[in-house]
C-alpha positions as CSV (number, residue, x, y, z in Angstrom):
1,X,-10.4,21.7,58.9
2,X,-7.9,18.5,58.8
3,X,-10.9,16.3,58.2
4,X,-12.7,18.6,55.9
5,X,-9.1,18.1,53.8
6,X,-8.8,14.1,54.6
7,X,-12.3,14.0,52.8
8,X,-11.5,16.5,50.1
9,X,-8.4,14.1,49.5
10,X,-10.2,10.8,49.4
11,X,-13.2,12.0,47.5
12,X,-11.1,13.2,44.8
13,X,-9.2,9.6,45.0
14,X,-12.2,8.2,44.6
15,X,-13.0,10.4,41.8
16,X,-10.0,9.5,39.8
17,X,-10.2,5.6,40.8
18,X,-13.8,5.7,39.3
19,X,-12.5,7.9,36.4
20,X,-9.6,5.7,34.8
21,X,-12.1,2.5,35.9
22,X,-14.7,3.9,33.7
23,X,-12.1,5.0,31.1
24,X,-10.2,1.0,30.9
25,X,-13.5,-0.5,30.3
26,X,-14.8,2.5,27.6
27,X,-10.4,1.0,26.2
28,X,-11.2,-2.3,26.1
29,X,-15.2,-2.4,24.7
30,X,-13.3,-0.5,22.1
31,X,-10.8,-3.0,21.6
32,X,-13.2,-5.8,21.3
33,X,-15.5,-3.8,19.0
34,X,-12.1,-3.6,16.8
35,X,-10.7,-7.0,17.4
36,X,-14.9,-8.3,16.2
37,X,-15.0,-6.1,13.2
38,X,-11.2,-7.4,12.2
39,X,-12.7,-11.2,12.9
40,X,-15.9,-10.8,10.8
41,X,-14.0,-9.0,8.0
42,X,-11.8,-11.8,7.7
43,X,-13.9,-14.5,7.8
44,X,-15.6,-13.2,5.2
45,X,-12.6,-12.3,2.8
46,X,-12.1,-16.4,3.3
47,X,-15.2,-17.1,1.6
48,X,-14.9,-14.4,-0.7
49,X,-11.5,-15.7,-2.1
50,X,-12.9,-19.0,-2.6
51,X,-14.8,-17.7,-5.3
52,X,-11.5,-15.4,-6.5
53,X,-9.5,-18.5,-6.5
54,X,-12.0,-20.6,-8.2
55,X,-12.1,-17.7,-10.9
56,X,-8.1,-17.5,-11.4
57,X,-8.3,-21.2,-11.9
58,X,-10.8,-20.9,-14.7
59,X,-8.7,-18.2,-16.4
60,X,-5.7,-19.7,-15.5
61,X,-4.4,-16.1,-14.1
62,X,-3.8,-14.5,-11.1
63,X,-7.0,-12.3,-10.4
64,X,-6.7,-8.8,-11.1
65,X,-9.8,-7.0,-12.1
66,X,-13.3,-7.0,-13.6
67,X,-13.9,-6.1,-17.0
68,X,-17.2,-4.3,-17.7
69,X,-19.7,-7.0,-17.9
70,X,-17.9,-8.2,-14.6
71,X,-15.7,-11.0,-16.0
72,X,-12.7,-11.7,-14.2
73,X,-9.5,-10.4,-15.8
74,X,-6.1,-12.1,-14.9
75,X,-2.5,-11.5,-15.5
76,X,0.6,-14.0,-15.7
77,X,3.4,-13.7,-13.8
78,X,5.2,-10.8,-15.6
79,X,3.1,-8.1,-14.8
80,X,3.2,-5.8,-11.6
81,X,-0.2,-7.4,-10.1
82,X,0.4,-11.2,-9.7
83,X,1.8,-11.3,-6.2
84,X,-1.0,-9.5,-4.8
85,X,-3.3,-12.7,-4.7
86,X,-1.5,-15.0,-3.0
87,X,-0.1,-12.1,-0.7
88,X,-3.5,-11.8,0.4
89,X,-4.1,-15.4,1.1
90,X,-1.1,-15.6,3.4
91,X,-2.6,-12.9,5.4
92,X,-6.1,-14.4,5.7
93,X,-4.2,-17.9,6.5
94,X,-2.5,-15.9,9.1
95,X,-6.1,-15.0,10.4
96,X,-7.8,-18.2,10.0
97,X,-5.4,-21.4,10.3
98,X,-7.2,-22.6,7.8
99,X,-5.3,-25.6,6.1
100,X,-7.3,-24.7,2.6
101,X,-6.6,-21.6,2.2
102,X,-2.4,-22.9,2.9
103,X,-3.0,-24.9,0.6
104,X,-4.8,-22.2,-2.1
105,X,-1.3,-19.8,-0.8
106,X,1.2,-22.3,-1.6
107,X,-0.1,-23.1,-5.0
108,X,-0.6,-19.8,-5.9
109,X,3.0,-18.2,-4.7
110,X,4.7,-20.8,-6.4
111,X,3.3,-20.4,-9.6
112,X,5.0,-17.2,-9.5
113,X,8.6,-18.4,-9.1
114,X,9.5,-17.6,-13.1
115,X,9.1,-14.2,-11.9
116,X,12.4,-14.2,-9.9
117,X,13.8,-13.1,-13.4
118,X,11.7,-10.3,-14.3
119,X,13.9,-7.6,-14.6
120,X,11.6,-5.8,-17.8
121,X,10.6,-3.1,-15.6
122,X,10.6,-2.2,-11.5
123,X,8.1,-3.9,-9.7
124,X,9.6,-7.4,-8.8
125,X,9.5,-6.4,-5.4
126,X,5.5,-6.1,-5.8
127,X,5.4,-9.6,-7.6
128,X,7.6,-11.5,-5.6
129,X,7.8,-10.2,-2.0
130,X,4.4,-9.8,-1.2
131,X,3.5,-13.7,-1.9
132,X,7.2,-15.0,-0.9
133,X,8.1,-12.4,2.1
134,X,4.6,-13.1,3.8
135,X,5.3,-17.3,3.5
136,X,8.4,-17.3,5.0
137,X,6.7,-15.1,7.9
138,X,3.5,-17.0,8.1
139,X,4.7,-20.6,6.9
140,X,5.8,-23.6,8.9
141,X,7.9,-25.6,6.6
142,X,11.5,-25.3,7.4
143,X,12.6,-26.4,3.8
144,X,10.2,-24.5,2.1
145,X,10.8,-21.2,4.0
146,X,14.5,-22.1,3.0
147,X,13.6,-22.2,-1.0
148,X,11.6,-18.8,-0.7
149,X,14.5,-17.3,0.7
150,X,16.7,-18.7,-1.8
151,X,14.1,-17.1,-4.5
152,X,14.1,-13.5,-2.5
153,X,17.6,-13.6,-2.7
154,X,17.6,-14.1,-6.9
155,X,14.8,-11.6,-7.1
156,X,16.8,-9.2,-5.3
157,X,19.9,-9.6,-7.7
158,X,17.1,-9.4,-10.8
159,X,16.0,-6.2,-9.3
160,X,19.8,-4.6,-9.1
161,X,19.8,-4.9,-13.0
162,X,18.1,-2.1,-12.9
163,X,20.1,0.3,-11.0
164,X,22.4,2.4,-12.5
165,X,25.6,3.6,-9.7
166,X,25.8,6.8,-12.0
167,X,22.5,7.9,-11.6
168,X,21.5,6.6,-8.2
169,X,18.0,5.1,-9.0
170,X,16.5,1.5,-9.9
171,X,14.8,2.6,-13.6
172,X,11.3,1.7,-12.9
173,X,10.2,1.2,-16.7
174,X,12.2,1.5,-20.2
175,X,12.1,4.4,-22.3
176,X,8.5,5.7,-22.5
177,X,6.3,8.6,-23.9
178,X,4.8,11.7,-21.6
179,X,1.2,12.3,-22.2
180,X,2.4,15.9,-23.9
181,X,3.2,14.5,-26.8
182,X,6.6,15.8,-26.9
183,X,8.9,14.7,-23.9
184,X,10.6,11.0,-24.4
185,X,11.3,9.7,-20.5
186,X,15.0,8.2,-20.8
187,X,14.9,7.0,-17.4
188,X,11.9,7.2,-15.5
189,X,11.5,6.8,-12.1
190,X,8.1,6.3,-10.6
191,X,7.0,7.0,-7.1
192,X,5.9,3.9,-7.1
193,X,8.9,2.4,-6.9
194,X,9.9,2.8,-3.2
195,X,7.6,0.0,-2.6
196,X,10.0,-2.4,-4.0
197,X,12.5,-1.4,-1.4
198,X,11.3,-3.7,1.2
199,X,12.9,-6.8,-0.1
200,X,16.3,-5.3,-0.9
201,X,16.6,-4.7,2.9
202,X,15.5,-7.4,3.3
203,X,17.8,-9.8,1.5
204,X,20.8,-7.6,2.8
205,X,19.1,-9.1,6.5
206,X,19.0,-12.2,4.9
207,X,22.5,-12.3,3.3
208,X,24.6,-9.9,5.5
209,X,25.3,-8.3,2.1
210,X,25.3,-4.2,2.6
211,X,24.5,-3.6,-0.9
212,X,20.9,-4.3,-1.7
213,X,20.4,-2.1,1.1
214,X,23.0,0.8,-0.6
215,X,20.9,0.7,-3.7
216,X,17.9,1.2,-1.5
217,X,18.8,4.1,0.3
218,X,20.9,5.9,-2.5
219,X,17.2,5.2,-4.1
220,X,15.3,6.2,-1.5
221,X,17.1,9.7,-0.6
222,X,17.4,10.6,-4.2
223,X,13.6,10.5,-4.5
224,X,13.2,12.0,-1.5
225,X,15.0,15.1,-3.4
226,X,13.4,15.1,-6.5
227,X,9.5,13.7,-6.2
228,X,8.0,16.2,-3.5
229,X,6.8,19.9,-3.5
230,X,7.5,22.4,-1.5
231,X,3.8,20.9,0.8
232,X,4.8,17.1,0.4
233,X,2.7,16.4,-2.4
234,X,4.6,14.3,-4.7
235,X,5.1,14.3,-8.7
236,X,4.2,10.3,-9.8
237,X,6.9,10.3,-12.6
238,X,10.8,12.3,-12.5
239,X,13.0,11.7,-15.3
240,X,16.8,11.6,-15.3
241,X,19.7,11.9,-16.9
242,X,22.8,9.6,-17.4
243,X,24.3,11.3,-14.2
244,X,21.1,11.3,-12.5
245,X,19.9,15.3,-12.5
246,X,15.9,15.4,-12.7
247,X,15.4,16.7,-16.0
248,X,11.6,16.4,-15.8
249,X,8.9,16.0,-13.1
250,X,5.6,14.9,-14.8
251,X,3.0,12.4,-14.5
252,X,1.6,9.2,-16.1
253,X,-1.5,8.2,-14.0
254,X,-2.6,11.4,-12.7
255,X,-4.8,14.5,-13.0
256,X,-1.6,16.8,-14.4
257,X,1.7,17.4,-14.1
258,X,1.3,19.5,-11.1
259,X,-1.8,18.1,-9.3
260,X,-1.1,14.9,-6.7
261,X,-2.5,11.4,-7.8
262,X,-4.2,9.8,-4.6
263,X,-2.6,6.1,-5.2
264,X,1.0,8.1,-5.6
265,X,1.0,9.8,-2.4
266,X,-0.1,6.5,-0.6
267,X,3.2,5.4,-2.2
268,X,5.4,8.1,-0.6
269,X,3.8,7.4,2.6
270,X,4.2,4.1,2.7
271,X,7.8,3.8,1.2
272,X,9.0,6.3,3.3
273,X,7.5,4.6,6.8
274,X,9.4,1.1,6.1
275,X,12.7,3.1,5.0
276,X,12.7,5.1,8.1
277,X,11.9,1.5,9.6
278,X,14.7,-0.3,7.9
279,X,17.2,2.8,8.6
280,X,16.0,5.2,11.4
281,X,17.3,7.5,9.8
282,X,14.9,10.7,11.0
283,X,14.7,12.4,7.2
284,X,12.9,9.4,5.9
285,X,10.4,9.8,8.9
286,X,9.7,13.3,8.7
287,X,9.2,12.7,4.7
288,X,6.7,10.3,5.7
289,X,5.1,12.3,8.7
290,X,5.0,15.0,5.8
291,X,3.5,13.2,3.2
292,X,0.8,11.9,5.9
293,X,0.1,15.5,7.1
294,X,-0.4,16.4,2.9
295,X,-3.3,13.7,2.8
296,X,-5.1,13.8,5.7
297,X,-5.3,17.3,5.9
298,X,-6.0,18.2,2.7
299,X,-9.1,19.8,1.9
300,X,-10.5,18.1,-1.4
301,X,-10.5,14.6,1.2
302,X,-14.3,12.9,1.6
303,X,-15.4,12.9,5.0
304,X,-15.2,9.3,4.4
305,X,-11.5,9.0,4.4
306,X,-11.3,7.8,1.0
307,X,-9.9,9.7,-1.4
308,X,-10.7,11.1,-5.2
309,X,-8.4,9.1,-7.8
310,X,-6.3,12.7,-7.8
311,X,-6.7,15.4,-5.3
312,X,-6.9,18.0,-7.9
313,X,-9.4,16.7,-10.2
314,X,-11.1,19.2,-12.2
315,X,-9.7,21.8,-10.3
316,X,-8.6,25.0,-11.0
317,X,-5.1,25.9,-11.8
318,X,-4.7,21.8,-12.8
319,X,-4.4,21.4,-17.0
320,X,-4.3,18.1,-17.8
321,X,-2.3,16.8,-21.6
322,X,-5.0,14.3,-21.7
323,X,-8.4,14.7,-22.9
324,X,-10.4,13.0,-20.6
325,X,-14.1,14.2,-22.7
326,X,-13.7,10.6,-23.7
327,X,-14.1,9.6,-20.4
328,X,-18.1,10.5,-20.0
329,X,-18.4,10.2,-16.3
330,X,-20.2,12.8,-14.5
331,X,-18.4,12.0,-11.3
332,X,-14.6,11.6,-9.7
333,X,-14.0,8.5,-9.4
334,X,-12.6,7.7,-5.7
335,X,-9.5,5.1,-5.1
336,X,-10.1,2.8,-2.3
337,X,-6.6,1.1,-3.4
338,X,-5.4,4.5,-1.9
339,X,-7.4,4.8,1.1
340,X,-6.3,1.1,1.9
341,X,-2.4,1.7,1.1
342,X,-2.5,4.8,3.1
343,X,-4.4,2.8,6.5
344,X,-1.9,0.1,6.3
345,X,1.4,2.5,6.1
346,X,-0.1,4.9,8.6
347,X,-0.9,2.1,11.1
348,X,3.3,1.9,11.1
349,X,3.6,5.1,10.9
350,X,1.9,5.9,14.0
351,X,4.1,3.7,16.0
352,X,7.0,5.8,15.1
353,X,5.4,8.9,15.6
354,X,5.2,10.3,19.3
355,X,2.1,11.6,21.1
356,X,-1.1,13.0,19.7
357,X,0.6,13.1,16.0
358,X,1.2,8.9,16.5
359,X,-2.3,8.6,17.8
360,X,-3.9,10.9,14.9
361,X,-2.4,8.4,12.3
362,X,-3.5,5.5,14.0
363,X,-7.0,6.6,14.5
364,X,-7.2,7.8,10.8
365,X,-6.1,4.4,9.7
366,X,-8.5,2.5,11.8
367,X,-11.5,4.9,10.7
368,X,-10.4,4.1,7.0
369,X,-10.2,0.5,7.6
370,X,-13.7,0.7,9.5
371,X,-15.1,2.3,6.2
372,X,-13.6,-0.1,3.8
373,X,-15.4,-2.8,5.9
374,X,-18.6,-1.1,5.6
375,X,-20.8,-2.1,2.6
376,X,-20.3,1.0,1.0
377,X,-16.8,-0.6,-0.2
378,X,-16.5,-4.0,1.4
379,X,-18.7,-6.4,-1.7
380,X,-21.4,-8.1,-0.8
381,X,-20.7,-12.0,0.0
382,X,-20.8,-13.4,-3.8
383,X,-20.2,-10.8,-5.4
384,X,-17.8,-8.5,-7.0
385,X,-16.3,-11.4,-8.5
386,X,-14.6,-12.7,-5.3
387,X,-12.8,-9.5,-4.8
388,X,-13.3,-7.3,-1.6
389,X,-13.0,-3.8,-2.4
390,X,-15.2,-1.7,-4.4
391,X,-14.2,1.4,-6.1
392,X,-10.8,1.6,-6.9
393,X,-9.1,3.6,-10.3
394,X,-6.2,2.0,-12.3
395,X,-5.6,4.4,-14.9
396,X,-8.0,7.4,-15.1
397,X,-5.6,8.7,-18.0
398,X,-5.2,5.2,-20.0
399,X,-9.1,4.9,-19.7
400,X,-8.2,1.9,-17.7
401,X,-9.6,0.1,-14.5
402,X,-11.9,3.0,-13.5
403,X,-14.5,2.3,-10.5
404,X,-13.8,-1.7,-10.1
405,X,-12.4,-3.8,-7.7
406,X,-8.2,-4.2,-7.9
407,X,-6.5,-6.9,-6.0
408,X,-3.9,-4.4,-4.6
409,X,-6.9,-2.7,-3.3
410,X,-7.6,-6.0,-1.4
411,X,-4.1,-6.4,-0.6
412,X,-3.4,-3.6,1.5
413,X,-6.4,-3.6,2.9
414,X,-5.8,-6.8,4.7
415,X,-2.6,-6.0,5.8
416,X,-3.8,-3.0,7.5
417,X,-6.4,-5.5,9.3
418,X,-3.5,-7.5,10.3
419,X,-1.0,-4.8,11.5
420,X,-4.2,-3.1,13.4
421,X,-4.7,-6.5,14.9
422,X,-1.4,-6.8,16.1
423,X,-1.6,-3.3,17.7
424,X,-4.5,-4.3,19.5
């Protein structure tokens, strides 16, 4: 009987040795399946950029778009988009070590150093962080990392122009018109606008000043009251007043009022993951768990991951003030700009998370990421004007941007290859 247990005991050793054996090489084929798929989709967004970087310097713009006979469309430095480029470059440099495409970030990050003073609506953050907070990361150059810091440090004051104590909020754009033809937004404050929270903590790091950081947690918590439903779906636009009480809780880019614009959740996921980063402070990471839960869970999602420009679409119980018969598509447009915003937050998010909650972010992200890769969305080498992503949606509403590439799309998208591949 004492042998009949010694052998029951060893077998089942045996059995388990053979078991987590089996399961660490199943782990790491699956990492270098990952870590090859990250590889090839970098080396080819290097020779895809040398064809987006040839076409910003015949337009003398920083890429944004295609227009419908698919000629590039640029932007200077005052509008939301022009960090995006040379964002992406740094990340790709990061990949490579290629010397060129240093060269090709360098150039095209300091073009953008007027843009330290753009204080005509919200999203200096956007414009200046992305190009200027990935070179000091990524960069070698002890006196150039020192003049990018120098430059966060003025964007950051540019961006506190914006902020009124009173109401609590940075004022992402100047007085503006709803779509319902009757409501005049005195203060807007988009969703949007958490994103441009980064480089205020940032710069109070930087500095050991407290109060860029003040004005983005007063920012963040107020919108952590006023943008999201009862289920974590959020509202893109709420309106204040001069002592900052929501007044109204509308939209500019999506569906309606009430229905949830894909790109505008991705925002409240993301925003929320790097406050609760910046702060710990558990609110902010249940937001963003919340907000997470809301998109992946929801039922109007594609199989595919990537989601419908807004959830509600067409639906029932949605009534849009726009007349979208204009519009003459017989389909709804999906947002890859989304899909690629959400991977990269919920890559962080996940690490934050514990347990089988952490790991179902993670694995969502890398599935997105997989299928922005796949030529269903990742361009064929030449085309697409240089830019990586396919289907993305600017401004259903505005009639603006619909099904093309955007170079946030491409943006986010190669940060979420980068963050995946330092999780690896």
């Amino acid at each position: 009987m004492n042998n009949i247990k010694k052998n029951y005991k060893v077998g089942n050793r045996l059995v388990l040795v053979l078991g987590l054996g089996i399961s660490l090489i199943s782990c790491q084929r699956e990492k270098k399946q990952t870590a090859d798929f990250i590889d090839k989709s970098f080396a080819a967004a290097e020779e895809q950029y040398k064809l987006l970087s040839a076409g910003g310097e015949r337009i003398q713009a920083f890429p944004r778009t295609l227009d419908k006979d698919g000629s590039m469309i640029g932007t200077d430095e005052w509008d939301w988009t022009g960090g995006f480029f040379p964002g992406a470059l740094w990340y790709i440099y990061e990949h490579t070590q290629n010397e060129e495409t240093k060269t090709d970030a360098i150039k095209w990050t300091e073009a953008l150093e007027a843009a330290k003073d753009l204080d005509e609506h919200h999203d200096i953050g956007f414009v200046m962080y992305c190009p200027y907070g990935n070179a000091v990361r990524f960069l070698d150059d002890e006196q150039k990392v020192q003049q990018y810091k120098d430059i966060l440090i003025h964007s950051s004051e540019t961006a506190l122009k914006r902020y009124d104590p009173k109401v609590g909020l940075i004022k992402s754009w100047n007085e503006k018109a709803s779509w319902d033809g009757e409501t005049l937004w005195k203060y807007p404050v988009i969703i949007d606008n958490m994103m441009n929270l980064e480089m205020l903590c940032y710069v109070s790091d930087l500095t050991g000043n407290p109060k860029y950081r003040e004005v983005a947690v007063s920012h963040a918590t107020k919108t952590m009251e006023n943008h999201f439903r009862d289920d974590y779906s959020t509202y893109h636009v709420v309106d204040y007043d001069s002592v900052g009480n929501a007044i109204h809780q509308q939209t500019n880019q999506g569906y309606a009022d009430n229905s949830t614009w894909s790109r505008g959740q991705a925002w409240a996921i993301y925003g929320f993951t790097l406050m609760y980063r910046e702060t710990k402070n558990p609110a902010f990471l249940q937001t963003a768990q919340r907000a997470a839960d809301f998109y992946i869970n929801h039922p109007n999602l594609p199989e595919d991951n990537i989601p419908y420009w807004d959830f509600n679409a067409r639906q029932e119980g949605y009534r849009s003030d726009v007349d979208f018969s204009s519009r003459e598509l017989d389909y709804i447009p999906r947002d890859a700009s989304a899909a690629a915003i959400t991977a990269s937050a919920l890559l962080e998010l996940g690490q934050f998370t514990d347990g089988e909650g952490g790991k179902k972010y993670i694995d969502f992200a890398k599935q997105t990421l997989e299928t922005l890769s796949s030529p269903a969305y990742f361009a064929e080498m030449g085309t697409n004007g240089g830019f990586l992503l396919q289907h993305s949606v600017g401004s259903l509403p505005h009639n603006s941007e619909v099904d093309v590439p955007l170079i946030y799309a491409d943006y986010y998208y190669l940060e979420g290859l980068y963050r995946l591949k330092n999780m690896l």
